[in-house]
C-alpha positions as CSV (number, residue, x, y, z in Angstrom):
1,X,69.0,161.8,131.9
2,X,66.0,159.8,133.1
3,X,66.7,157.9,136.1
4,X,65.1,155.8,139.2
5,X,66.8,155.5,142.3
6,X,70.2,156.6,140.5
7,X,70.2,154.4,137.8
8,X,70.2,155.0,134.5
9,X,66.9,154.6,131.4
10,X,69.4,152.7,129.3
11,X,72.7,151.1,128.9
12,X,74.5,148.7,127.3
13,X,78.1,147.6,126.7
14,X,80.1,145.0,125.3
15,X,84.1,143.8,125.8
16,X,86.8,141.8,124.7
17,X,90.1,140.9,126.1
18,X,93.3,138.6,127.5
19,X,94.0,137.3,130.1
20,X,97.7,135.8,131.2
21,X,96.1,133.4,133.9
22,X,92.7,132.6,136.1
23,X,92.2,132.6,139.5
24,X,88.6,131.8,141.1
25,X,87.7,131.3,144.4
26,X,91.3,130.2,145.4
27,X,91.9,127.8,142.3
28,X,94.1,128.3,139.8
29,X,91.9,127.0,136.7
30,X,94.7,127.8,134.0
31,X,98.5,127.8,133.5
32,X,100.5,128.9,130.0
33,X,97.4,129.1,128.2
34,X,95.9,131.5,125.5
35,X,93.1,132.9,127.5
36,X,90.4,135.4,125.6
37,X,87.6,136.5,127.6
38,X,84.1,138.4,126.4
39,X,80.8,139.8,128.0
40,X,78.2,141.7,126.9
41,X,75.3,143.3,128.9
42,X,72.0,145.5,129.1
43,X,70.7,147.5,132.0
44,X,67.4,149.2,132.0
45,X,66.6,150.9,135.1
46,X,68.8,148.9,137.3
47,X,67.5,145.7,136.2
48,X,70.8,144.0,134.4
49,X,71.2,140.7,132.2
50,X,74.7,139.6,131.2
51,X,76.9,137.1,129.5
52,X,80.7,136.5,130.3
53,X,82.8,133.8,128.5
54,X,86.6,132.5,128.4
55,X,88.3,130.9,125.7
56,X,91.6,128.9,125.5
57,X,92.6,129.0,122.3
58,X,95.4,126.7,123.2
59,X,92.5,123.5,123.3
60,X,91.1,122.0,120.2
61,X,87.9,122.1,121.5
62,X,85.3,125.3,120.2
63,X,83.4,125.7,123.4
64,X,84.3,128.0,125.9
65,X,85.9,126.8,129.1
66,X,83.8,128.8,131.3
67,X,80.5,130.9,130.8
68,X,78.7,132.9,133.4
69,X,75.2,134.5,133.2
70,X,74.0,137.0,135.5
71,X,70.8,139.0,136.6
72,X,71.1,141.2,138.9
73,X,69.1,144.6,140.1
74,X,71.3,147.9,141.2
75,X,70.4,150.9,143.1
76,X,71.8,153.9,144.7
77,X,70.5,155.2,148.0
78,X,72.3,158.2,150.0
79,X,75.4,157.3,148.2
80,X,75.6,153.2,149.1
81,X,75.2,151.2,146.1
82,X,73.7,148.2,146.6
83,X,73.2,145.2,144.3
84,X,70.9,141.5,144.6
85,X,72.2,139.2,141.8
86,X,72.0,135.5,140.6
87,X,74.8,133.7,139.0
88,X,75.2,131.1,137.0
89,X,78.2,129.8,136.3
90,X,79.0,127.0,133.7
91,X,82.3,124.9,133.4
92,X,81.2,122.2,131.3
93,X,82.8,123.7,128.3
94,X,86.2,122.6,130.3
95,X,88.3,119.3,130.1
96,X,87.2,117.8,133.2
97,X,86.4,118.5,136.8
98,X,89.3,120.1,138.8
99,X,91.3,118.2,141.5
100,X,94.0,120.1,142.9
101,X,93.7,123.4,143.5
102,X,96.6,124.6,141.8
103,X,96.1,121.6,138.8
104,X,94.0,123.5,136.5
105,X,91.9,122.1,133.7
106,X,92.6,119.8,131.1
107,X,96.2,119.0,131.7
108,X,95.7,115.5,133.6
109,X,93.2,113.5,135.2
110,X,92.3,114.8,138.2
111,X,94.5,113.6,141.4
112,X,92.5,112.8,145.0
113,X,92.0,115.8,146.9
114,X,88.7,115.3,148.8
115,X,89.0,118.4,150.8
116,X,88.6,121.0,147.4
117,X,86.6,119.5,144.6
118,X,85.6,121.9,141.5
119,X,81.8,120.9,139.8
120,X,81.0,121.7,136.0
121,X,78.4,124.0,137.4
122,X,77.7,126.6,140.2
123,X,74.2,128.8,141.1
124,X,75.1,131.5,143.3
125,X,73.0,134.2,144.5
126,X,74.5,137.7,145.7
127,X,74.5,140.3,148.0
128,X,76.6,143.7,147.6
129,X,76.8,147.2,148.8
130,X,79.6,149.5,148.5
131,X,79.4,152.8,150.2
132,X,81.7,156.0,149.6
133,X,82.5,157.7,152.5
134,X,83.1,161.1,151.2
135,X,82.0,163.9,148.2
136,X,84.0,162.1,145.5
137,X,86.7,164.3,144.3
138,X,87.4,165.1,140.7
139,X,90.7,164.8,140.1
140,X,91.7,163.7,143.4
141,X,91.9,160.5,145.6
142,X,88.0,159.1,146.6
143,X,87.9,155.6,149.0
144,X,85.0,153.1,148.8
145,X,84.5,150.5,150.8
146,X,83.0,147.5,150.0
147,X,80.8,144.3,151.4
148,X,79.8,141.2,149.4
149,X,78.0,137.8,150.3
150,X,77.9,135.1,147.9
151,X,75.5,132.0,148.6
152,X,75.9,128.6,146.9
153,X,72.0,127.8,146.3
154,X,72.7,124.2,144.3
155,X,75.3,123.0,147.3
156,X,76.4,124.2,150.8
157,X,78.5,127.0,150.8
158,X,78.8,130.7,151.1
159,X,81.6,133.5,151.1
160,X,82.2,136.9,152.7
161,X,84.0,139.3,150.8
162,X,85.5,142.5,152.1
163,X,87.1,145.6,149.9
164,X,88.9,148.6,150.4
165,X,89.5,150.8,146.8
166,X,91.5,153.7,146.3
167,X,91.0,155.3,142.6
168,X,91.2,158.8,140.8
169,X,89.0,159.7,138.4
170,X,90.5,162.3,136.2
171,X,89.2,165.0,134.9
172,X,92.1,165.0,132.2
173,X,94.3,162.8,130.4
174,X,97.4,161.7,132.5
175,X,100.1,159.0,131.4
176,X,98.0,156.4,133.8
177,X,94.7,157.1,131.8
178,X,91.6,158.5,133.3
179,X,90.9,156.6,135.8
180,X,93.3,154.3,137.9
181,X,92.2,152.2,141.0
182,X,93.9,150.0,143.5
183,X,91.6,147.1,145.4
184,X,92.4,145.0,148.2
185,X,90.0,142.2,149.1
186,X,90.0,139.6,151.9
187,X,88.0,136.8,151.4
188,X,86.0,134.6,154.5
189,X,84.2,131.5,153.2
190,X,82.6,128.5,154.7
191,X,82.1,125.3,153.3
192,X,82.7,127.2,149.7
193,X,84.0,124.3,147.2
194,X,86.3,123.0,150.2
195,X,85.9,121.6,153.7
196,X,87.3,124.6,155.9
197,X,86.0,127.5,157.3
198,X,88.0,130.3,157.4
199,X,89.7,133.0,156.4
200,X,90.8,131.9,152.1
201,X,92.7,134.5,150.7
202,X,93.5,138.2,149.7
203,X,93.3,139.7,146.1
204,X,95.0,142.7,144.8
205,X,93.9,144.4,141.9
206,X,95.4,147.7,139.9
207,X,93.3,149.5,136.9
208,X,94.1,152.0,134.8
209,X,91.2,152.9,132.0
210,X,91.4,155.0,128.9
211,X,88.3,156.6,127.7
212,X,88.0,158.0,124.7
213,X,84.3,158.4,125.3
214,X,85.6,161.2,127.6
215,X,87.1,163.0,124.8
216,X,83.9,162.2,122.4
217,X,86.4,160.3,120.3
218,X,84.3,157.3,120.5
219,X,82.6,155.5,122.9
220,X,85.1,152.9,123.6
221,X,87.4,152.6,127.1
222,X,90.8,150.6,127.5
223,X,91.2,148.6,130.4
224,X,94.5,147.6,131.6
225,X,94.7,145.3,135.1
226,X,97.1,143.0,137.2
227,X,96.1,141.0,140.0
228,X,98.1,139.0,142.6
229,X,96.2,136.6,144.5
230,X,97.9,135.4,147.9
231,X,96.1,132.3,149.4
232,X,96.1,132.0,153.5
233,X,96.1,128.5,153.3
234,X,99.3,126.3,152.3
235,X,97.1,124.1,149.6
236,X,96.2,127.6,147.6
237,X,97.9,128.8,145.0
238,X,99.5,132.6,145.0
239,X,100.2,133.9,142.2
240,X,99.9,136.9,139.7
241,X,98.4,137.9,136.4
242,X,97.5,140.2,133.9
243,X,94.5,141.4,131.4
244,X,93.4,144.3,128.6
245,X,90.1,144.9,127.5
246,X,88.7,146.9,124.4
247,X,85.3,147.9,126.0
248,X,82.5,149.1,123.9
249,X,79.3,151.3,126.0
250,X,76.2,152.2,124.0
């Protein structure tokens, strides 16, 4: 293959899935709704554009509750992969602002809570490397840690995110698919869509992928995921959900 820096001449990809609820950054935007999500990106040399939408199908209403679009650039160097990316994230397709963090969208008008407001739109700017700190392993258990700084760049605010994942990447079929993963992140923020300053939340996330592409059946993976969220502070929300994705690489 033709690379620079580790990454790849050409790639593209495209998904579709469900999702049971929708935490982000400590809000709990959705509750008993029909959530759909999609994306779609292209990478050439590192250099990626993408789209990523939500729809509730439980609204009367044909825009999409939430669209993000990203650009970012990835490289590898001595086995850290670090990433620069620009986000922007659009929530005018909702019913409304948020108030409460735990209210969601759409279901009332939003009560008085001063100290978390949610806007219809968000520019963020990003900052990740991940390193692994061993030979990965086929077949067996690999670690990689994790560091990510998000910075609000249309209002103040800014967040610190730190990850520890376990996975397996199989070199054979197994009953939990070919690749499983376990991630645990605890989140720092200041000033991010609230007042405070401190220490928000941790996130745990389980994967377990089924790629056919690995079999040369087709080039088309199966992602299953839960998450539980578990807020530090007494006005977020803990909770946890569930998603699939049919995922599509070119």
């Amino acid at each position: 293959k033709n690379t620079i820096l580790g990454n790849e001449l050409f790639s593209a990809g495209a998904s579709v899935g469900y999702l049971s609820d929708y935490y982000w950054r400590g809000f709990r935007l959705f509750n008993d709704d029909l959530l759909f999500r999609g994306d779609a990106y292209v990478n050439i040399y590192g250099f990626e554009a993408s789209a990523w939408t939500m729809y509730n199908f439980n609204r009367n209403s044909f825009r999409p509750t939430e669209t993000d679009l990203r650009l970012r650039y990835q490289f590898e160097i001595e086995g850290t992969i670090i990433s620069l990316g620009y986000t922007f994230y659009d929530f005018s397709g909702s019913d409304g602002s948020l108030g409460k963090s735990n209210q969601g969208f759409g279901k009332n008008a939003p009560k008085e809570f001063p100290d978390d407001r949610f806007p219809n739109q968000i520019h963020e700017v990003q900052l990740s490397a991940s390193y692994f700190p061993s030979v990965l392993q086929a077949g067996g258990v690999n670690l990689l840690f994790t560091v990510n700084y998000f910075q609000r760049i249309d209002d103040e605010g800014s967040r610190v995110e730190s990850s520890v994942t376990l996975f397996v990447d199989s070199p054979q079929f197994t009953v939990f698919g070919d690749y499983f993963s376990v991630t645990t992140t605890n989140t720092y923020q200041h000033r991010y869509l609230t007042n405070r300053s401190a220490f928000q939340g941790q996130t745990t996330h389980a994967k377990l992928v089924y790629n056919l592409d690995k079999y040369r059946i087709a080039p088309i993976f199966i992602t299953l995921e839960g998450i539980y969220y578990a807020g530090f502070h007494k006005d977020l929300v803990d909770g946890f959900y569930f998603g699939f994705t049919l995922n599509l690489r070119f």
